[in-house]
KOLKENU-100090 format. One line per 2 residues: for each residue x, y, z of C-alpha. Coordinates in Angstrom, 3 decimals. Layout:
BEGIN
X/Y/Z ~ ...
END
This chain:
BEGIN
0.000/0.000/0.000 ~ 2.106/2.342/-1.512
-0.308/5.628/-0.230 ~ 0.113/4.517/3.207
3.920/3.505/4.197 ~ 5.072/4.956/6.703
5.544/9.064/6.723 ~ 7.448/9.995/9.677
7.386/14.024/9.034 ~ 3.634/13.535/8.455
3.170/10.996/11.463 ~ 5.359/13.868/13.712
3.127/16.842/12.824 ~ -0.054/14.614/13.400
1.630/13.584/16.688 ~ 2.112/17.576/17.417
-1.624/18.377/16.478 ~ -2.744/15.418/18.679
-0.822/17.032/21.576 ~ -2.034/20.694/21.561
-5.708/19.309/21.030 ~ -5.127/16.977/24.073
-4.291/20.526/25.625 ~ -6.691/22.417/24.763
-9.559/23.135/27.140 ~ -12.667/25.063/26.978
-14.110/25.251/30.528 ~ -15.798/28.402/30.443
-19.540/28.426/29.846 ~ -19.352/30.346/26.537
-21.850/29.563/23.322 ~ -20.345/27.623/21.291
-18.296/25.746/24.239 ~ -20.002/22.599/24.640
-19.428/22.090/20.947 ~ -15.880/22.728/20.964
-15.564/20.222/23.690 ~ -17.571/17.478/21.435
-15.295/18.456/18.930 ~ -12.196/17.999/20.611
-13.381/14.503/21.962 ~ -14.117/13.403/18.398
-10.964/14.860/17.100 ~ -8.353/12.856/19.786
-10.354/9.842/19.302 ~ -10.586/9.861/15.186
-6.400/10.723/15.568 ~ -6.037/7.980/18.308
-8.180/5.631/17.237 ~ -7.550/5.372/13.240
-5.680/8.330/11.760 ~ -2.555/7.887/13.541
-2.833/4.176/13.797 ~ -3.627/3.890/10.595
-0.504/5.770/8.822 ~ 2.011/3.884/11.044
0.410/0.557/10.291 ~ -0.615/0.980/6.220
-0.643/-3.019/6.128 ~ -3.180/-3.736/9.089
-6.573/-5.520/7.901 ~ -9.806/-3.343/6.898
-11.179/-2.347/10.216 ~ -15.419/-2.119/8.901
-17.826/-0.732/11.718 ~ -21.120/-1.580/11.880
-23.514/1.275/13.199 ~ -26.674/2.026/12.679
-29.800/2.966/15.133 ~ -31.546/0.860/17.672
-33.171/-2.485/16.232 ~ -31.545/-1.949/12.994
-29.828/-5.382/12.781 ~ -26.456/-4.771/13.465
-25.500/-7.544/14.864 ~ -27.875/-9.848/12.931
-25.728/-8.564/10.220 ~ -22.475/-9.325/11.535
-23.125/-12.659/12.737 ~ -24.843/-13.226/9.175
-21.638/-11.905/7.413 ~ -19.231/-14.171/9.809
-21.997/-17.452/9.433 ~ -22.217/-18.189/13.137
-23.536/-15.959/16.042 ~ -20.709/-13.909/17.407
-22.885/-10.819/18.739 ~ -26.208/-11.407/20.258
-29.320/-9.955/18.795 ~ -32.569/-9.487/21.008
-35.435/-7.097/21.710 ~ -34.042/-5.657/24.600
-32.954/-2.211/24.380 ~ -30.123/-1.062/24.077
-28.867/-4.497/22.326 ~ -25.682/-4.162/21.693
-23.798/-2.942/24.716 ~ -20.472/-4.263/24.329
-18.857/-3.704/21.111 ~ -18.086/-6.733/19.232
-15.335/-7.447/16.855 ~ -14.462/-10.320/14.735
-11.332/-11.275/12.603 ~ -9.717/-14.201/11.241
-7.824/-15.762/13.636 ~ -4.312/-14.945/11.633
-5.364/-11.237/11.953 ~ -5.911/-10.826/16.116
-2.747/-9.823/17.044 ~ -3.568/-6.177/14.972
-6.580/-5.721/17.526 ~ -5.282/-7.497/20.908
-3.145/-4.859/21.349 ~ -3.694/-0.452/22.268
-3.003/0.018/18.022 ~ -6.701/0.996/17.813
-8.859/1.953/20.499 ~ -6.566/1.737/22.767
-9.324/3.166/25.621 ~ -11.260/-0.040/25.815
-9.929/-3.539/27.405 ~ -9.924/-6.499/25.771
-11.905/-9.768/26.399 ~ -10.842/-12.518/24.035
-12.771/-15.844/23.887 ~ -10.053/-18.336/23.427
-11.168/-21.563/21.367 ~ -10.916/-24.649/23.470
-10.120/-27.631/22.692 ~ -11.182/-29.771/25.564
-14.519/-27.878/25.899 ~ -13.238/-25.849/28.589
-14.576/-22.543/28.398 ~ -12.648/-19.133/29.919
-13.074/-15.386/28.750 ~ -9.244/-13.537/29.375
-9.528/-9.826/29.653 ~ -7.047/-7.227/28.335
-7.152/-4.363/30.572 ~ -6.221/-0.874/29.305
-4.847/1.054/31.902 ~ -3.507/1.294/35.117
-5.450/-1.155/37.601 ~ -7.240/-2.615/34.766
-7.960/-5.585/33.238 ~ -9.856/-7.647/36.758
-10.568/-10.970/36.121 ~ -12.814/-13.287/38.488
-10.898/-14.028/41.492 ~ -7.819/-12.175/40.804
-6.922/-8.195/40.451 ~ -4.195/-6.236/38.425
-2.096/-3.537/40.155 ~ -0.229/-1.495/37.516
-0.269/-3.523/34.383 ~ 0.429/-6.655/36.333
-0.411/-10.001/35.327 ~ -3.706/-11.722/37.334
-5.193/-14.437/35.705 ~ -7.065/-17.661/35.795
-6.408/-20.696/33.985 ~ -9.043/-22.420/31.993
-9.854/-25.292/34.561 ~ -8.201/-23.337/37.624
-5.085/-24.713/38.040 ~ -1.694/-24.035/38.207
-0.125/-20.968/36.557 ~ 3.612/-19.712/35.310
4.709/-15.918/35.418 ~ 7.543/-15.159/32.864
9.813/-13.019/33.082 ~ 8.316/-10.750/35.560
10.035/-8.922/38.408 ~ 6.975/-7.146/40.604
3.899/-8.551/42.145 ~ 1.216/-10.411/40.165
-1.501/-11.748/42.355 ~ -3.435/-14.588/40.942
-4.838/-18.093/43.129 ~ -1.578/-19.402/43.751
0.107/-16.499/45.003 ~ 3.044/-14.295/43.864
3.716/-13.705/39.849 ~ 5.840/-11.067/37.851
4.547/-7.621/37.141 ~ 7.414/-5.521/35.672
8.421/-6.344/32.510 ~ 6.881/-9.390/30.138
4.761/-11.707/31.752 ~ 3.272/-14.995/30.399
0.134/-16.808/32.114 ~ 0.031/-20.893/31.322
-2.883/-22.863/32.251 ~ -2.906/-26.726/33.066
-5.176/-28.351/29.820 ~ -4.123/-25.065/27.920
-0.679/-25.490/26.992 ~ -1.664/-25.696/23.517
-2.551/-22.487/23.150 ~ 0.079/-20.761/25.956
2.865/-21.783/23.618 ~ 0.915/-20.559/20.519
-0.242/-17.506/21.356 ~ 2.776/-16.234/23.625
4.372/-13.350/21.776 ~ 7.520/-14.296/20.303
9.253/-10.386/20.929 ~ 8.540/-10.502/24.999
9.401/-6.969/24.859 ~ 10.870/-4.913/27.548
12.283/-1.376/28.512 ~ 10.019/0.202/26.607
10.550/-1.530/23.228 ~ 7.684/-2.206/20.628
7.069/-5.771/20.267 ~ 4.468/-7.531/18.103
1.400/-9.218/18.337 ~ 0.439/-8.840/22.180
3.768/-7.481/22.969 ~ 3.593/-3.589/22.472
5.196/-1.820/24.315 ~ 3.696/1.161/26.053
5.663/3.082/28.337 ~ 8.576/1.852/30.352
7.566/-1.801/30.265 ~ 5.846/-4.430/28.227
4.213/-7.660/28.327 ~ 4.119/-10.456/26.275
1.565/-12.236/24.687 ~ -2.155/-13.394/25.308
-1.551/-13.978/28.909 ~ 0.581/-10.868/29.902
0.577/-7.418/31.036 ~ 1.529/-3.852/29.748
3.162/-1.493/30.926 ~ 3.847/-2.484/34.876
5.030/-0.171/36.508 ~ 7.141/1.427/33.850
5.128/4.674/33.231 ~ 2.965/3.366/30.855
-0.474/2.201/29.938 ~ -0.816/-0.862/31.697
-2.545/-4.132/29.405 ~ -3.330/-7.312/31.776
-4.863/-10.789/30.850 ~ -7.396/-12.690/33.160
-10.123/-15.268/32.813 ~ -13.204/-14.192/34.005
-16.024/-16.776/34.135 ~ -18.499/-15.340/31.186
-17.714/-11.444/30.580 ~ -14.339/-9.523/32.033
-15.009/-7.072/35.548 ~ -12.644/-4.810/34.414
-14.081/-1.336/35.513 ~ -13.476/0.085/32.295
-15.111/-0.198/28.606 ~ -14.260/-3.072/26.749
-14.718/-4.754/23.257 ~ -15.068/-8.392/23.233
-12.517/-10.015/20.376 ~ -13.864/-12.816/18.619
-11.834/-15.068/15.329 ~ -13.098/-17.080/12.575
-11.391/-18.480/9.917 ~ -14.565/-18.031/8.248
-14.409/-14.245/7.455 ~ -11.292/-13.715/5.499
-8.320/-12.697/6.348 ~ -7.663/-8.526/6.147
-11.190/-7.610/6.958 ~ -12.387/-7.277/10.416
-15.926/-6.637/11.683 ~ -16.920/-3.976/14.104
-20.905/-4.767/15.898 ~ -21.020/-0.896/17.965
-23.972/0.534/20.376 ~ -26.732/1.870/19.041
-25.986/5.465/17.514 ~ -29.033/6.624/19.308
-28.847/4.148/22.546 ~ -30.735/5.712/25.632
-27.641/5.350/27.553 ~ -25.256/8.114/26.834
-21.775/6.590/27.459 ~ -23.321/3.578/24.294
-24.099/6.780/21.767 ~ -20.501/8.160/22.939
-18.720/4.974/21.910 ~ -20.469/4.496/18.819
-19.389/7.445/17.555 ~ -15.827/7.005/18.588
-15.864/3.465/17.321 ~ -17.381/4.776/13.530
-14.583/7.044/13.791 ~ -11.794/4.389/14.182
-13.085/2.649/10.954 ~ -11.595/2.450/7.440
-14.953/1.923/6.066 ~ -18.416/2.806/8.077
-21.338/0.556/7.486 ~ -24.850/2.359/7.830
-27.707/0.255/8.757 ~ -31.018/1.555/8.660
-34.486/0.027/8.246 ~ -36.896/0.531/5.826
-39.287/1.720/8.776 ~ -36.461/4.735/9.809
-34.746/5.311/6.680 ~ -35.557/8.904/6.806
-35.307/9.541/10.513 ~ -32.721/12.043/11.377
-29.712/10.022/13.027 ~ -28.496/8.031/10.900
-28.568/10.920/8.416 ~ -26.338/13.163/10.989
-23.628/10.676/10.533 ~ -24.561/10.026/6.579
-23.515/14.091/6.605 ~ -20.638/13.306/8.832
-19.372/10.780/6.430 ~ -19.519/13.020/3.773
-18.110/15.664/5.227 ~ -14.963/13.809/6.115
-15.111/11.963/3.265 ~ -15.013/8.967/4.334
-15.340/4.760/2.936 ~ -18.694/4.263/3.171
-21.632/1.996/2.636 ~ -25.176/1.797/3.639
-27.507/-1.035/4.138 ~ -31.284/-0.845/3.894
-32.624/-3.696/6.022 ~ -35.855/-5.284/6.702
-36.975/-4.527/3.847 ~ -40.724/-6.013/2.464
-40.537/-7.778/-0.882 ~ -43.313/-6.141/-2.025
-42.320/-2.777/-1.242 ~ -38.483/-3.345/-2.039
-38.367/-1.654/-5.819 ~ -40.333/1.437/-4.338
-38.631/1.781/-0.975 ~ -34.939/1.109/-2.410
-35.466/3.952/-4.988 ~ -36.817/6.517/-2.421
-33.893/5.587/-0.199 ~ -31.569/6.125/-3.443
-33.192/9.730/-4.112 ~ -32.670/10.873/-0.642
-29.269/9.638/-1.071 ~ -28.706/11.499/-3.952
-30.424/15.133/-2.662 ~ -27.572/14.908/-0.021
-24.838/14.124/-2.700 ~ -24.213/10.611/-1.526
-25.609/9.036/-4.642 ~ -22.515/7.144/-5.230
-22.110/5.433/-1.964 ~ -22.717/1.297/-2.412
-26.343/0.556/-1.537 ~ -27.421/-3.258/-0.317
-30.482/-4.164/0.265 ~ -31.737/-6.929/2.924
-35.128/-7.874/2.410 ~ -37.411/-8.512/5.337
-37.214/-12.247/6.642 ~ -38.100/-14.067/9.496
-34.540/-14.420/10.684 ~ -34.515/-10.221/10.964
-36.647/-10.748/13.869 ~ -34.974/-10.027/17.406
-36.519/-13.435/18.590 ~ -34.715/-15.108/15.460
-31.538/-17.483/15.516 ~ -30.075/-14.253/14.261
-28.788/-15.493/11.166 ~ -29.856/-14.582/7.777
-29.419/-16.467/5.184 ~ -25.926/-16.420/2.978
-27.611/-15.419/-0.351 ~ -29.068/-12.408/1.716
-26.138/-10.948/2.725 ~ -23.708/-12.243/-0.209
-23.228/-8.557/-2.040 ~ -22.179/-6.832/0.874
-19.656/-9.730/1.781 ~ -18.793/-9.885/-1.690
-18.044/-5.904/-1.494 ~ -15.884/-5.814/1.971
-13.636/-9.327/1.296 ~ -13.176/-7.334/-2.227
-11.704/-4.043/-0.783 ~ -10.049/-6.247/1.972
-8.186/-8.570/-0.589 ~ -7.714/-6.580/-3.594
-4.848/-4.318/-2.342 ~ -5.619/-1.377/-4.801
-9.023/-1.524/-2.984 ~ -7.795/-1.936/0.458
-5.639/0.599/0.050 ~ -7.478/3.118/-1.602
-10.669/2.435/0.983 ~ -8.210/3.191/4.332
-6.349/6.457/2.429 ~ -9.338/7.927/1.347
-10.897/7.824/4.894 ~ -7.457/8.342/6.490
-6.946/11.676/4.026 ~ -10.485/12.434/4.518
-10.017/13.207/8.422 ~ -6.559/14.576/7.901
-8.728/16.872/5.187 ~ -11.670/18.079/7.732
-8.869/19.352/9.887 ~ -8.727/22.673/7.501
-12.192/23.627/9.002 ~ -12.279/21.860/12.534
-9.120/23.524/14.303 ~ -9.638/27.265/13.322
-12.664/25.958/14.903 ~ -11.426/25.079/18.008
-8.487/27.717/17.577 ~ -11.351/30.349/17.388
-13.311/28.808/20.405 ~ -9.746/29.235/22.240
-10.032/32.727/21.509 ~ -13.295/33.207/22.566
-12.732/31.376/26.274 ~ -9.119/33.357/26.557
-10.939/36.851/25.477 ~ -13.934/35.803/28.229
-11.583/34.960/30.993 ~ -9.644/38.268/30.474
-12.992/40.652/30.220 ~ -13.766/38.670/33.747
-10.039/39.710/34.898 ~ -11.106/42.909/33.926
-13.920/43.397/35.944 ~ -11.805/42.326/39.160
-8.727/44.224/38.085 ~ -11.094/46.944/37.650
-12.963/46.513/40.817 ~ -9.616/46.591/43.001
-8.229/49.673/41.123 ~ -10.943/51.240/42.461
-10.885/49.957/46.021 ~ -7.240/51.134/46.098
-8.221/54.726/45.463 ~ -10.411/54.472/48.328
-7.958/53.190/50.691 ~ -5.175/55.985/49.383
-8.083/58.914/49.452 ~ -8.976/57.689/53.147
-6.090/57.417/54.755 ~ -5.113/61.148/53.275
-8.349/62.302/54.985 ~ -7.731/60.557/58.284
-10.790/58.156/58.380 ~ -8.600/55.324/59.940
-7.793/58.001/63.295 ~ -11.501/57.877/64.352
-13.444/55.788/66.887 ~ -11.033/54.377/69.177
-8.716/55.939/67.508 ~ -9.596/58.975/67.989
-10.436/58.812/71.508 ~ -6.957/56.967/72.247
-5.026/60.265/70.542 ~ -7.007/62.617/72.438
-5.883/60.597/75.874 ~ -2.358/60.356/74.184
-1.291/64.310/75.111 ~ -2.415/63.356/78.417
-0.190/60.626/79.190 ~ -1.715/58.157/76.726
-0.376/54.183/76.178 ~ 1.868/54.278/72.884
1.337/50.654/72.539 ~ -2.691/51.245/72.920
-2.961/54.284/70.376 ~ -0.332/51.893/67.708
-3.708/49.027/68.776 ~ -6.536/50.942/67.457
-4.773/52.315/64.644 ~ -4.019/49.016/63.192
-7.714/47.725/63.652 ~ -8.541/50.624/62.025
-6.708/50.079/59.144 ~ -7.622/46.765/58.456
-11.237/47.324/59.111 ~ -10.575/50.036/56.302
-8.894/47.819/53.971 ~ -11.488/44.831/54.806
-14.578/47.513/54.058 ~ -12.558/48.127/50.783
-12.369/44.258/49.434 ~ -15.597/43.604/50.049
-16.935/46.451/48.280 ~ -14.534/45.338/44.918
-15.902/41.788/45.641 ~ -19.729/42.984/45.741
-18.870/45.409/42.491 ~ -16.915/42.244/40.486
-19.503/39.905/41.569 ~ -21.875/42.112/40.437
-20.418/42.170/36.917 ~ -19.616/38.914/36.588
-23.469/38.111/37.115 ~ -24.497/40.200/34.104
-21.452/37.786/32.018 ~ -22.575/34.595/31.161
-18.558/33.224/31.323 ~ -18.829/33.086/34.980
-21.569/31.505/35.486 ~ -18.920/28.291/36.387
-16.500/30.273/38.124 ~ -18.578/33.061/40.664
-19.285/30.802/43.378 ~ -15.306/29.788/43.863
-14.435/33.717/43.242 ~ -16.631/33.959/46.527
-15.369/31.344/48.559 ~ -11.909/33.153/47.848
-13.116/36.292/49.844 ~ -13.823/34.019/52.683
-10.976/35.187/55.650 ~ -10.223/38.244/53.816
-10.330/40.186/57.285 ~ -7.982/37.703/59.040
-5.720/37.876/56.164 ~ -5.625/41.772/55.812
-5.052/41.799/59.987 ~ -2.111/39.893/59.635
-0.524/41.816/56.667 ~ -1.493/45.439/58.672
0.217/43.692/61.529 ~ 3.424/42.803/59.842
3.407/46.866/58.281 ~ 3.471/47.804/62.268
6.272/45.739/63.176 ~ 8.376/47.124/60.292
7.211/50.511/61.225 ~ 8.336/50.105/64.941
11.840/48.930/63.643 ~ 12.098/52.121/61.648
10.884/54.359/64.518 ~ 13.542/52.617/66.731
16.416/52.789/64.104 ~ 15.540/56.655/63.630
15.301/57.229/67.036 ~ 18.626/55.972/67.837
20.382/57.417/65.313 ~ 18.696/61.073/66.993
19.716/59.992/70.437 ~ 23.455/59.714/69.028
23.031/62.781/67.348 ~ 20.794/64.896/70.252
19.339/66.254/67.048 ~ 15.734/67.168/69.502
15.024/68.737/72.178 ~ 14.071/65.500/74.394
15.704/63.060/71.691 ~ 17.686/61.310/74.390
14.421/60.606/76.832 ~ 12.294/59.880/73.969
11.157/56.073/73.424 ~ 10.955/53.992/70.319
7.377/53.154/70.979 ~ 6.572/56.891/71.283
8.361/57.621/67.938 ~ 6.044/54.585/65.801
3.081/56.195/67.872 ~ 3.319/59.683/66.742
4.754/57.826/62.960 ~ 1.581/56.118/62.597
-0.875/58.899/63.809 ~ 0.785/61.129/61.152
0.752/58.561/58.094 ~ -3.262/57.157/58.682
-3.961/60.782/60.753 ~ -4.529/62.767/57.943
-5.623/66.584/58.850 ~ -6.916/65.735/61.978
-3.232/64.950/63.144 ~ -1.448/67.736/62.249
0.066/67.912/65.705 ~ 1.842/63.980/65.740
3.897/65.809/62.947 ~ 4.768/68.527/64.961
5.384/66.808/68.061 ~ 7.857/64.137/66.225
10.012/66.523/64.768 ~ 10.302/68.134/68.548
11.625/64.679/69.914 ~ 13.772/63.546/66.995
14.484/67.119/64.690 ~ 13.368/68.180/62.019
15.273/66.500/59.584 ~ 14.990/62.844/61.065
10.992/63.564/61.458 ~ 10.756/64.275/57.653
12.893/61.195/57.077 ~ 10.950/59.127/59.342
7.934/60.313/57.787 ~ 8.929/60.139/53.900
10.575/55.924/54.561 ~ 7.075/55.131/56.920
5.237/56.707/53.695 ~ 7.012/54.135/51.291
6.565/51.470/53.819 ~ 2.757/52.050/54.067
2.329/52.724/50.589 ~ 3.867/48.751/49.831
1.694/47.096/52.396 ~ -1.070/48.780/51.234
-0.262/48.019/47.964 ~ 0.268/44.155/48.988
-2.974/43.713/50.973 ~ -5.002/44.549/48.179
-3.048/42.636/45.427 ~ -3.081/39.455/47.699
-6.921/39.637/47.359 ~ -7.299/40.514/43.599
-5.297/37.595/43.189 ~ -7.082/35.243/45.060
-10.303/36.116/43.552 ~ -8.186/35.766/40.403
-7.048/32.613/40.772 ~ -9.940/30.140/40.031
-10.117/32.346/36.966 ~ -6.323/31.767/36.175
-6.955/27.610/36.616 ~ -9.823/27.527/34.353
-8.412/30.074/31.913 ~ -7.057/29.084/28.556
-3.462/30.696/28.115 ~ -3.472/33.001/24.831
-0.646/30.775/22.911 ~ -3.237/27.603/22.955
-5.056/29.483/19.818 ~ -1.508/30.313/18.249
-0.591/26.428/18.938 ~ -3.297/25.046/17.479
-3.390/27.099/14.040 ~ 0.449/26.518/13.965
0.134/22.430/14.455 ~ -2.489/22.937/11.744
0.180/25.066/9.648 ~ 2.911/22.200/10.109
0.313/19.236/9.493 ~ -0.536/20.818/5.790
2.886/21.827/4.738 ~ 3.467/18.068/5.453
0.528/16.770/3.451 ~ 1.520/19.377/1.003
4.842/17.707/0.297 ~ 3.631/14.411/0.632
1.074/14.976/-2.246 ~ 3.721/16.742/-4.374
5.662/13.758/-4.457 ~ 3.020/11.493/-4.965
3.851/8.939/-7.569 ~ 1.384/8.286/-10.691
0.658/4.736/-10.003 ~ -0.696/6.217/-6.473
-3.197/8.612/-8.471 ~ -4.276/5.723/-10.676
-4.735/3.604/-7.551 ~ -6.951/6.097/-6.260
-9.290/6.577/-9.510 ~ -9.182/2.962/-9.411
-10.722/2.773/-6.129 ~ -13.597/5.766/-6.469
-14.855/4.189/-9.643 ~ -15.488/0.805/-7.139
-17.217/3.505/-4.932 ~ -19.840/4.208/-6.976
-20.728/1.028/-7.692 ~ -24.674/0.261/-6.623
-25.454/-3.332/-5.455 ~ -28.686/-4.770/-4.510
-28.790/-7.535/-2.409
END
């Protein structure tokens, strides 16, 4: 597959996009948000689940999804395409719950492994051949992959053998706990079963990978360590995503989402089968994973009915399809033999309105075995076109390969449109989170006026105050006139916060962008006074070490009249009546410059100036950034927009390049494989 070998400049820039959309976040309650966030979702999974995948394995087998609304016959369909029931069909709705998907047994180790969908665990149903039955679950992730009786811890290995007995742990250097006790974790591990040795020693990678290596098969290696095989772990311990096999006795407890593997040597080999939830299931995490399991497909099978042929899901992802221009097919089932000529050809016309007319049609006409209560099998001649279509474009390697570049080029395509997208809706949160700065920045400019304009008019020496500098000329405490001027300048400063908190709450009510973020921009005022107490505290100390410094330095000097007599606690007295005094202490002034001179008074006064000026200045920031910082965690940082459109910018250059030195035989392949496209079968 010439179209598809492996690209590492392309690969590198996808990689880079990938990143900065992983990084992008949109948590501010803006129009338009929710929709970025859908988009971004749909984005990481199409690049993690198929684009990237895809381009660094070109010669994996045709990955086909079924999807289609609830009751369509999805998985009658599949199990009718593989000739034995493999996903079970019933009335009960939702159906199909776990997704199901089927290969040919020389074809599993492309899906055992994280190469595609690498967010769902595994659970393989080995073949037996002593009748023996046991289910061994993959886990993806840290702690996952549980079976019955035994747990994982970090990718490590936990399983059960078929018929419970004893087990071997290869290779492993941490703990493993299964029923006989103590296993290896850390590196590859193997599982063996007593009555299974058969298929141990097949189906044991050969590449037991470790150190963060890439095996094969079972064996990739994710993170700092690996494991090997059908009964091993990934990643223990090492920093990666952790992989683990157990047997659980008829579906894997894995406490994750899962996809149950199935082979058959029946359905050939390069074409795999894909059952998914319902595209319209009532449970939202089944509608979720359809779409993220359509998205990892090279080709997406439609199935509709000819009851809901028209109704508007499975035309949102009919418009998806085309819009990413994607492999795809439809299937029009249940469809009554006397109706089928008329129903087919309205189905064709609607096609054709929405520009889809060349998109492969089938046709399944209505027969007992469509029924949920059926064996769930349709007959072969039933379903022959469409398996005649998919074993074509899996075998025929101008086919296969023009089916996965088309839909692999066809998301790489849609990118053009989707990241200014989410570039723009970067922009918009970044612009919203700095107009709600605003309003706080704005808000505490103001409330810093007030403090500045009220300590120049004096309003901190009044109440106690007051009353204590009256009593002070009249042989006043020092230490209880310094008291009640530093509660009354942190009541000031505490009046002042909350009146910028009541005027930025205020505005951030009337903006729509906070409607997430107001409630934690109040908890922040909580303890303001406290705070502000302890910061106005602090400001006195410093002050009485620069009264005492000053006064020393006069009592060396005998620069006043009573400078030798004169006490330090007397000097920060008078210091701090003049600074928050305003007018009504002219007199501390006065008085200071009699005990200390002239010049040291105006000294004293000009350095206690600074020093009040930088606690005030500190009080106040210290609260406009707390209210700030909720804000500043949920804020999206400008260069996120500038990232994006330049991972875009990289990404196309790339492509650019790539399709510059595209050979002709490459071009040919591809009008090869869009005249197959528009061929129209009827089943």
């Amino acid at each position: 597959m010439a179209t598809l070998d492996v690209r590492p400049r392309l690969i590198d820039a996808l990689s880079v996009l990938r990143d900065r959309v992983d990084a992008a976040r949109f948590p501010l309650p803006l129009r338009g948000a929710a929709r970025a966030r859908r988009n971004r979702a749909e984005l990481l999974a199409q690049l993690d689940d198929y684009v990237i995948p895809r381009l660094r394995s070109p010669q994996a087998p045709l990955l086909a999804v079924i999807g289609g609304s609830t009751g369509a016959g999805k998985s009658t369909l599949v199990n009718s395409l593989v000739g034995r029931r493999v996903s079970e069909a019933g009335v009960l709705r939702p159906t199909t719950r776990t997704p199901v998907l089927v290969c040919h047994p020389d074809d599993l180790h492309w899906f055992a492994g994280p190469r595609v969908l690498p967010q769902l665990a595994r659970v393989w149903v080995p073949e037996q051949d002593d009748g023996g039955e046991g289910v061994y679950a993959a886990g993806g992730g840290r702690g996952a992959g549980v079976g019955a009786g035994a747990r994982m811890a970090h990718g490590s290995c936990a399983g059960h053998t078929p018929h419970g007995g004893q087990r071997e742990a290869h290779a492993g250097h941490g703990p493993g706990v299964g029923p006989e006790g103590q296993g290896g974790a850390h590196g590859a591990v193997g599982v063996r079963g007593v009555g299974a040795e058969r298929k141990a020693s097949e189906l044991f990678v050969e590449e037991e990978a470790a150190g963060g290596a890439e095996g094969h098969g079972y064996g990739a290696a994710v993170g700092g360590s690996v494991a090997g095989g059908v009964y091993g772990a990934y990643g223990g311990g090492g920093g990666g995503s952790g992989v683990g096999l157990g047997r659980d006795g008829g579906g894997a407890e894995t406490g994750m989402l899962t996809v149950r593997i199935e082979t058959d040597p029946a359905l050939p080999s390069g074409l795999a089968l894909l059952d998914a939830p319902d595209i319209d299931s009532l449970v939202a995490r089944n509608r979720e994973l359809a779409a993220e399991l359509i998205c990892a497909a090279d080709v997406w099978v439609l199935v509709t009915t000819a009851a809901r042929y028209a109704d508007a899901v499975p035309w949102h992802l009919l418009r998806t399809a085309k819009e990413y221009d994607v492999t795809l097919v439809t299937v029009l089932d249940r469809v009554p033999h006397q109706m089928a000529t008329d129903i087919s050809g309205r189905y064709a016309e609607l096609l054709q309105r929405a520009g889809l007319g060349h998109v492969p049609r089938f046709t399944i006409p209505e027969l007992p075995e469509s029924a949920g209560g059926g064996s769930g099998l349709l007959p072969a001649t039933a379903v022959a076109a469409l398996r005649g279509w998919l074993e074509r474009h899996a075998q025929d390697p101008v086919a296969r390969a023009a089916a996965a570049e088309r839909t692999a080029a066809g998301v790489i395509a849609s990118l053009r449109s989707r990241m200014p997208a989410l570039a723009g809706a970067a922009a918009a949160q970044h612009a919203a989170a700095l107009r709600l700065a605003g309003r706080v920045e704005e808000a505490y400019e103001r409330a810093a006026e007030r403090v500045r304009q009220e300590v120049a008019a004096g309003e901190v020496l009044s109440g106690d105050a007051r009353a204590h500098w009256r009593d002070h000329g009249l042989d006043g405490r020092s230490d209880e006139l310094l008291d009640a001027l530093t509660d009354g300048l942190t009541s000031l400063l505490t009046c002042a916060v909350d009146e910028a908190d009541e005027r930025a709450a205020a505005a951030w009510r009337r903006d729509p962008a906070a409607a997430e973020v107001s409630l934690a921009a109040a908890e922040g005022a909580s303890g303001a006074g406290g705070r502000l107490g302890v910061i106005v505290r602090r400001w006195r100390r410093c002050l009485e070490e620069l009264a005492e410094e000053e006064t020393r330095e006069a009592r060396a000097g005998q620069a006043g009249e009573r400078a030798g007599s004169v006490e330090p606690e007397e000097s920060a007295a008078l210091l701090a009546t003049a600074l928050l005094g305003g007018r009504r202490a002219r007199t501390a002034g006065e008085n200071l410059a009699d005990l200390l001179g002239a010049q040291t008074a105006l000294r004293l006064c000009e350095r206690g100036g600074r020093l009040l000026a930088t606690y005030l200045e500190r009080a106040l920031d210290g609260e406009r950034e707390r209210r700030l910082a909720p804000l500043d965690q949920l804020t999206v940082p400008l260069d996120q927009q500038a990232e994006l459109i330049a991972a875009l910018s990289v990404l196309q250059r790339e492509k650019q390049r790539e399709t510059e030195h595209e050979p002709r035989q490459e071009r040919q392949t591809d009008e090869r494989a869009r005249a197959m496209q528009k061929e129209e079968v009827s089943g």
